[in-house]
N, C-alpha and C positions, 0 to 999 in steps of 0.2 A: 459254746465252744470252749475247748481246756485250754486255760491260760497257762502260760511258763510262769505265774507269780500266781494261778486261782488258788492255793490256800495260804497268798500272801495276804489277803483280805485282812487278816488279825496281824500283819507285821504296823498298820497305823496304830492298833492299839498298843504293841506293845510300846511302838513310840512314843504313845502318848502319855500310856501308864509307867512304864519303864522308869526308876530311881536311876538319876547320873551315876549314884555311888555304887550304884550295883558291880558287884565284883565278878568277874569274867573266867569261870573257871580256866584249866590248862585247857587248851588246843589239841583235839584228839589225831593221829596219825588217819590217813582215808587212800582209798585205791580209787583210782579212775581209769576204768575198762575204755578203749576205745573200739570201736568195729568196723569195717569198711567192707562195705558191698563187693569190692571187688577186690581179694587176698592178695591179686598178684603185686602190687601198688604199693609202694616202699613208701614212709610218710618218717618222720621226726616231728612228734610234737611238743610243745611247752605248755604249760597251766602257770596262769598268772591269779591270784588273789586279789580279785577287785574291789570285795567288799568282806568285812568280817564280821563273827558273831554268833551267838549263839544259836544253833540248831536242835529242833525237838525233830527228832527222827521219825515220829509216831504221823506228827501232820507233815511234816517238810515245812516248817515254818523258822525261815531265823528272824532272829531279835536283837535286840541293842546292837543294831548296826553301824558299823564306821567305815573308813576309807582303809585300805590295807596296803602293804606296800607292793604289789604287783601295778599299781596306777600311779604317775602323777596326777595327784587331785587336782589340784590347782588350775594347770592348764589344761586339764579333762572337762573339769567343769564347767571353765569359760568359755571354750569350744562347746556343750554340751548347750550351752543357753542360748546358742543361735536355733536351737530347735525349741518350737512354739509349745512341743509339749514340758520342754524343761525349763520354760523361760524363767522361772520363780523359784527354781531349786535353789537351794545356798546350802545344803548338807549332803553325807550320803544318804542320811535317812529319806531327806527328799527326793531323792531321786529313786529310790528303793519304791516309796507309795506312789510313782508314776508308775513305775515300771511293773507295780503291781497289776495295773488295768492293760497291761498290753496284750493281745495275744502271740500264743508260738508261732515262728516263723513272719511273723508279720513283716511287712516294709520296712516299719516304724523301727522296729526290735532290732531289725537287718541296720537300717542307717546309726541306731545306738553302738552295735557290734564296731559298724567302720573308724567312728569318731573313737572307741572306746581302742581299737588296733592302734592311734596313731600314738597315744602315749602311755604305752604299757613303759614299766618297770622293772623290778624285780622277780625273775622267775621261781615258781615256789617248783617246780618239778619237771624231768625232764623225760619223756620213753626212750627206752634203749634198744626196743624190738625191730628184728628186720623186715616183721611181716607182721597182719593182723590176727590177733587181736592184740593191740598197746596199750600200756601200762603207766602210769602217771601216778607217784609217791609225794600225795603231797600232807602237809600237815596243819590242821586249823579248820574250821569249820566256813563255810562264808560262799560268797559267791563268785565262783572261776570264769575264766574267760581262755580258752583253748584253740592253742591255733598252731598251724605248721611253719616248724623254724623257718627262719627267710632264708632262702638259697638250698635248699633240701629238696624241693620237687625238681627233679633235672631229668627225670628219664622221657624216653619220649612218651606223648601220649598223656602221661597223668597229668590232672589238677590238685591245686588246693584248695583243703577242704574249706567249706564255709567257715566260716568264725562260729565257733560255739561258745554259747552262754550258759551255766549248769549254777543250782544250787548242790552242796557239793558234800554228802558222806560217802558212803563206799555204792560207787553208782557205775554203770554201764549206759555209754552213747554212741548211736552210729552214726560215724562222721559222714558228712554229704561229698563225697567227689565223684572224676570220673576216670574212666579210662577209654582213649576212643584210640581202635585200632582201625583202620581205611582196609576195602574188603575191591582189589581191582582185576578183574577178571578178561578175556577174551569171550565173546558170545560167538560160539560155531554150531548152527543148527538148532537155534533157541538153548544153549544149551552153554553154561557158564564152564571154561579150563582155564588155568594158568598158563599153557604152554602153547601153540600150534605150530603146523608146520602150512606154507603156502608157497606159492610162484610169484615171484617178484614180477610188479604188477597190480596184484591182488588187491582187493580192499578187505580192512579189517576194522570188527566194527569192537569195542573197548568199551564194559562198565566197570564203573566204581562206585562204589557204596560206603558210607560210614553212618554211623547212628546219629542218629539227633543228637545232640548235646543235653545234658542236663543243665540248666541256665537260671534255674531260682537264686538268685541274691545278686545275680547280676543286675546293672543296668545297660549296657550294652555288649556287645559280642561280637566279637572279629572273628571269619569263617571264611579260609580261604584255600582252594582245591591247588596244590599245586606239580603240574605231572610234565614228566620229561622223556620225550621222546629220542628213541638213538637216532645218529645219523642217517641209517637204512631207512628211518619208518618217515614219509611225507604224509604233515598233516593236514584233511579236510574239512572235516565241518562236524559241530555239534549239533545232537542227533534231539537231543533234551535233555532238560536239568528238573531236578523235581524235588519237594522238600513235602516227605512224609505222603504221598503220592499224587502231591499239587502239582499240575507241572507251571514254569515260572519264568518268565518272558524277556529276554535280555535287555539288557540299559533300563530296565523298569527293577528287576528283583536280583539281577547281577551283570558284571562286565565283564569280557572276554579279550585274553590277550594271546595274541599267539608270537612269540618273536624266534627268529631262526639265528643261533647262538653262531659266535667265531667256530667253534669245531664239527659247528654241523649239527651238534642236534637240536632238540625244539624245545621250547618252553612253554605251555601251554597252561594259563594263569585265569582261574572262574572266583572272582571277588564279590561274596555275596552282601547284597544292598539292606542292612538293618534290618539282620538276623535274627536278632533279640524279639523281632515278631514272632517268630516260630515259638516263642517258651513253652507255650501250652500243646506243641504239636509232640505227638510221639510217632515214632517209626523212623525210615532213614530218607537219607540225601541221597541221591542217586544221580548221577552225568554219565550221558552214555554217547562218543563222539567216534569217528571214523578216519583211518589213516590208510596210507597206501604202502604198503612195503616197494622200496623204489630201488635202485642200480646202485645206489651206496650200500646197499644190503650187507652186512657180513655174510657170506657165503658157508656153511655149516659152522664150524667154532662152539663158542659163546653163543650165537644166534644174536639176535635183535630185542634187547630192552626196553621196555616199556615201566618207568619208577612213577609212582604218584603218594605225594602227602600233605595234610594238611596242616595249615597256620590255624591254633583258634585260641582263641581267650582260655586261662587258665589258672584265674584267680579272682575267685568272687567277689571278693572285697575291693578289686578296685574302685578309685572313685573315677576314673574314664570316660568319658562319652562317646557315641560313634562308634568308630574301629578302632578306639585306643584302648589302653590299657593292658594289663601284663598278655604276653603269648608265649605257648607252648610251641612243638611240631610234635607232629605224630610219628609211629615208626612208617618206616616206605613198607611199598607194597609192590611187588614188579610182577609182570608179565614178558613171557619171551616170544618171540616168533621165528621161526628158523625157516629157513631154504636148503636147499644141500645142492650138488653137481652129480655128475658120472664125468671123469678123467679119463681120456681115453691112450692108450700107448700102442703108438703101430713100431713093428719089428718084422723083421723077417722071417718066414717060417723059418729055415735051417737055419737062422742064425741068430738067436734073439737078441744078443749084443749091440748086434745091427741094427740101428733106427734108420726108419724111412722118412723121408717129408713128401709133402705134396697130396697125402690122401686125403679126400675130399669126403665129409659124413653130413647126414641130414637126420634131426630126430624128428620124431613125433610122438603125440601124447595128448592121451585124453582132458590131463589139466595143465597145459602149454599155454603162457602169454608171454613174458616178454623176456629172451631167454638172452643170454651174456656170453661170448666164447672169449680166450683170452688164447695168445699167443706171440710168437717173437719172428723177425724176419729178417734178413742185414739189406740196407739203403747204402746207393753208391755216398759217400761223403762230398761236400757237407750235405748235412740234410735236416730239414726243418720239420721238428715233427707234428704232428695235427692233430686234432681234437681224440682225445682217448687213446693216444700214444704217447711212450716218454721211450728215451734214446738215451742209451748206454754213453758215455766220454769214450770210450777205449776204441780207437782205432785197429780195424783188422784190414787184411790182405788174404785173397783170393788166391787159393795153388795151385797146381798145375791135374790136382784130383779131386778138384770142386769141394776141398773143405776148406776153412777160412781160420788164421793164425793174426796173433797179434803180434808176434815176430816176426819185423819187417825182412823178408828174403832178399838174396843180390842176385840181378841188382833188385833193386827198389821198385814194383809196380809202380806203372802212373796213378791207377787208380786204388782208392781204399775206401774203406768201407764202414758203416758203423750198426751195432743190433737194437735194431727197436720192438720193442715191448710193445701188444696193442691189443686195444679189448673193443670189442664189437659187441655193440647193443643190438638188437632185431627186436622191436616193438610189436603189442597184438594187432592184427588185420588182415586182411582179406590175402587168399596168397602170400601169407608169409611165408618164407623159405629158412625154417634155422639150419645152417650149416655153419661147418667149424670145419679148416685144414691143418694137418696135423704142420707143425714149423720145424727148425730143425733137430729138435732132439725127439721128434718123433710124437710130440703131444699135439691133441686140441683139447680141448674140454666143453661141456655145457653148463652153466649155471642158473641158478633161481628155479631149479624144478621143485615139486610140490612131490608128493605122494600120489601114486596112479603107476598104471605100465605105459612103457614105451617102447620105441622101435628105431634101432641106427642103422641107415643102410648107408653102406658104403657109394658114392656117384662119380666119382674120379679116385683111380688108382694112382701109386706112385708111378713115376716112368718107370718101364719094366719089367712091371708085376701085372697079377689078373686081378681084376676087382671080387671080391669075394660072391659066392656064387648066392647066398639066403642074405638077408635081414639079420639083426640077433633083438631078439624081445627082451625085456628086463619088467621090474615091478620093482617097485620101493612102495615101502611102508610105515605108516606114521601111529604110533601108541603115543597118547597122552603124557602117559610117567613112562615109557621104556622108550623113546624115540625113534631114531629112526630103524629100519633092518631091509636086508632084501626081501620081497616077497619071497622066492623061493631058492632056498641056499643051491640049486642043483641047476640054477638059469644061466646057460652062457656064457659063465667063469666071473661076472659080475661078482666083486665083494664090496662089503663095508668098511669104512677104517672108523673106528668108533671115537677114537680122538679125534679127527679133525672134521666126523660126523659128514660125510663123503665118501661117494663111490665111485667103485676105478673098476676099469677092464681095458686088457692088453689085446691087443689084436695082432695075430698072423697073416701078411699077405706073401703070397710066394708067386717067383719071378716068372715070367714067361715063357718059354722053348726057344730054342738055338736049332733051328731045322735045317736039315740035310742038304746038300743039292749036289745033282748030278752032271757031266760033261768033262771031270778033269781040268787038263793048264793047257792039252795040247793045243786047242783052238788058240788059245792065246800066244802059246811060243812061233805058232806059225804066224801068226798078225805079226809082233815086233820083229820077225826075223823079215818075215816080206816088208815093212819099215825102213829096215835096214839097207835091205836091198835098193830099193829104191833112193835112199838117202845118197847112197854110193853110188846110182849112175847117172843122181845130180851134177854128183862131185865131178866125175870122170867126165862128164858133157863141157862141162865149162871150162876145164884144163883143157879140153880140147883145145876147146873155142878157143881161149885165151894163146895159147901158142902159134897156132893157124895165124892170129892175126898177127903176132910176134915176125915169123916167117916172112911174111906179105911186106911186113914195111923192110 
C-alpha cells in the first residue's frame, strides 16, 4: 500500500549519513493547490511549516531534517511521546523515520495530525480565494501541515476539512470536506412535492432525506434531524427512519422528541444513537412521519410550514467522544401545505349595497372533511362568550329599523348589546351537515377545502326573500408550482384572489311579491260605523236609566 513517507525509506539514511555541517542551500518559493469536491463551499486555509529541509523533487525525498517554525517543538513533542509509536523520539529527525512507516490516511497519521493541530505556530501562508481551487504561497522546502482558519467555516452545512499533511514543492491536494444539504419533501401519490394543497383534517405524510455524512477522521459524530411544524400542522407518528436503507428501531438507534412549543407550533427532535457506526455506509438518512393539518390551519396566505435541519458534527479533528464535539446546522429545507375557503356575500338583487343576513348554505364536496365557517352575531349584554367565540368591548343599541349603533339614543334603551365573533368547527362523520349563515354584513364562509368541485345550495332564505331556485357548482384547482385557480373561469361568478389565495362569490337573492287583494274599505267603514251605533245607544240607555231613577226619588 502507498505510504505518505513510501520514498521516505532513504530519509534514515540521509540521517544517518548527513554531515551536521552541511550547508542548507536558500529556500525555494512553492505553490500549494488546494481542491474541494464540492466548489460551492467557501474555506480559508493556512500552511504551517512543521518540518524543514532539503527536498529532491525527482524522489520527494527530504533530508537534513529539523523542527521549523510553524510548530512549537517542545511541547509537540512532549505531547507527541504519549503515543507508543513516538515514545523514543527526542528529534524531528526521529519522528520524520516513524512517520516514514505510516501509511495515508491511517488512524495512526489521523491522531499525529490532531496532537500536531494543538500547537501550530507560525503561519508560513495564507489563501485569499473565495472559491475552489486555493492557493497557499509558501516558502522553504519541508513538511506542511494544512488546515482551515479557526472560525471561517460558518456557512451552513459545510465542514472542515480534515488536517492535511503534505511534503511540500509546487503540489496539488484535494481537501476532504463536506456539504450536506437536507432534501424534505410531501409524499402525495408515491410521488415527492414541495407544496400541496389538502382539507383540514387531512393527514400528511412528510420525507426528509440528507446524505450520509462523510465521517473518516472522526471519532464520533453528532446527527441530529431537527424539524418544525407550524401551528396548523398536528403531529402523529413516525412512519421510519433508515440510514442508507437500514431501517432503525427507536431507543435502540435513536430518540424521538416531540414537544408542542408556547406559539403553537411543534418541535419534532430524532437524536441519532452513535452514528459514527454508519462510516462505512453510503447512501442517505431518510425519516418519513405524518401530520394532520388541524383548525389552527392558516387558511390560504402563507399556507402551513413545514422547516427541517440538521445538527451534525463539522470538524474532524475533534478530539470529542459521543455526541460532543464541534457542530454545524445545515441550511433548512421547508414544505408548505395550503387549504383555501369560498367567501360567500349575499346582497340583494336590485340593490347590491344591501346585505342580507340570515341565509342559510350548505356545501358539499367530493374532498370534504372537517370544514370551518366563521361569522359575527350581537348577544343581549352582558354576555359571556364560549368556546370558539371572542366578543367585541363596544357596546351597541338596537333602533327602531333593526340596525344596531354604538351611539347610545334618548332616551337610553334598557337593553344593549355586544358583537360576537364565532367560528364553527363541523368535524368528518356520518351526516355531517356543513352549513354557514350569512351574519350581518351579509357574509358566511367555508374553510379548509382541498381541490375537487363543490355544490352551495342555498336552505333558508333571508326573511322576505325567495331561496334561490338551482345549486351553484364551482371546482377549485391545485398545480404544484402555479397554486391554486378556479376550475373553470365561466363557473357561477366564483373568483380567485390570488393574494390571500381564496375564493369568493356574491350572491343575489330577491324579495318576495306584495300581492293584491280584493273587497275595498267599504265592509270595514260599515263595521265601525255599526260600532258606533251601538256604542251610542249604550250611552242613551243608561241616561235614561240614570234620570228615571233621579225622577222616582
Amino acid at each position: 500500500m502507498k505510504k505518505i513517507f513510501a520514498v521516505m525509506v532513504t530519509v534514515f539514511l540521509a540521517v544517518v549519513f548527513t554531515v551536521p555541517a552541511y550547508a542548507v542551500p536558500e529556500s525555494p518559493p512553492h505553490v500549494i493547490t488546494i481542491t474541494n469536491t464540492d466548489s460551492s463551499v467557501m474555506h480559508t486555509y493556512e500552511a504551517y511549516r512543521i518540518f524543514e529541509g532539503n527536498l529532491d523533487t525527482t524522489d520527494n525525498i527530504l533530508s537534513n531534517i529539523k523542527w521549523s517554525d510553524g510548530i512549537v517543538s517542545g511541547d509537540f513533542l512532549a505531547e507527541l511521546k504519549g503515543m507508543s509509536e513516538f515514545s523514543s523520539c527526542n528529534s524531528a529527525r526521529d519522528v520524520a523515520k516513524v512517520l516514514a512507516s505510516f501509511e495515508n490516511d491511517s488512524s495512526v497519521l489521523d491522531a499525529f495530525a490532531t496532537i500536531t493541530g494543538k500547537h501550530l505556530d507560525t503561519v508560513a501562508g495564507t489563501s485569499t480565494e473565495s472559491s475552489s481551487p486555493y492557493k497557499i504561497n509558501v516558502t522553504g522546502d519541508g513538511y506542511y501541515f494544512i488546515k482551515d482558519k479557526n472560525d471561517t467555516v460558518t456557512a451552513q452545512g459545510e465542514t472542515y476539512s480534515k488536517y492535511i499533511l503534505n511534503v511540500v514543492h509546487d503540489v496539488t491536494i484535494e481537501a476532504k470536506d463536506d456539504h450536506l444539504v437536507p432534501e424534505k419533501n410531501i409524499i402525495e401519490n408515491d410521488i415527492p412535492v414541495s407544496t400541496n394543497a389538502v382539507s383540514v383534517g387531512d393527514e400528511i405524510t412528510f420525507s426528509v432525506k440528507i446524505d450520509i455524512p462523510k465521517m473518516n477522521g472522526y471519532k464520533a459524530y453528532t446527527f441530529i434531524m431537527n424539524d418544525t411544524l407550524s401551528k396548523g400542522l398536528e403531529y402523529k407518528a413516525v412512519k421510519s427512519v433508515s440510514v442508507g436503507g437500514k431501517t432503525l428501531a427507536e431507543n435502540t438507534d435513536y430518540t424521538l422528541s416531540s414537544v408542542k412549543n408556547a406559539d403553537g407550533t411543534t418541535s419534532l427532535t430524532i437524536t441519532f444513537i452513535n452514528f459514527i457506526q454508519y462510516k462505512t455506509i453510503s447512501g442517505k438518512v431518510e425519516v418519513k412521519y405524518t401530520a394532520v393539518l388541524d383548525t389552527d390551519a392558516v387558511i390560504g396566505g402563507n399556507g402551513n410550514p413545514n422547516t427541517v435541519n440538521f445538527t451534525y458534527s463539522n470538524n474532524p479533528s475533534s478530539t470529542a467522544t459521543g455526541n460532543g464535539g464541534d457542530t454545524g446546522i445545515t441550511p433548512d429545507s421547508e414544505t408548505v401545505t395550503y387549504t383555501t375557503s369560498i367567501n360567500i356575500l349575499k346582497v340583494d338583487g336590485q340593490d347590491n349595497t344591501k346585505l342580507l343576513r340570515g341565509a342559510k348554505f350548505r356545501i358539499e364536496g367530493e374532498k370534504l372533511n372537517t370544514v370551518i365557517t366563521t361569522g359575527t352575531k350581537f348577544e343581549k349584554a352582558p354576555y359571556t362568550a364560549k368556546d370558539n367565540e371572542t366578543a367585541d368591548e363596544d357596546i351597541y343599541y338596537l333602533l327602531d329599523d333593526g340596525t344596531y349603533t354604538t351611539n347610545a339614543p334618548e332616551p337610553v334603551p334598557a337593553e344593549s348589546y355586544v358583537l360576537v365573533h364565532f367560528t364553527t368547527i363541523t368535524p368528518t362523520g356520518e351526516n355531517v351537515d356543513f352549513t354557514g349563515t350569512t351574519d350581518n354584513s351579509g357574509k358566511t364562509n367555508f374553510q379548509g377545502l382541498n381541490s375537487g368541485t363543490y355544490t352551495i345550495t342555498e336552505i333558508e332564505a333571508p326573511d322576505g326573500y325567495n331561496l334561490l331556485d338551482n345549486p351553484i357548482s364551482f371546482g377549485i384547482k391545485w398545480d404544484y408550482e402555479k397554486g391554486f385557480s378556479v376550475a373553470d373561469s365561466e363557473q357561477s361568478g366564483v373568483t380567485y384572489n390570488e393574494a390571500e389565495k381564496t375564493f369568493s362569490i356574491t350572491i343575489e337573492n330577491n324579495s318576495g311579491s306584495v300581492l293584491p287583494y280584493t273587497g275595498g274599505i267599504g265592509t270595514v267603514i260599515f263595521k265601525v260605523i255599526g260600532g258606533i251605533f251601538i256604542a251610542g245607544a249604550a250611552v242613551v240607555l243608561v241616561s235614561v236609566v240614570v234620570s228615571g231613577r233621579k225622577k222616582n226619588t
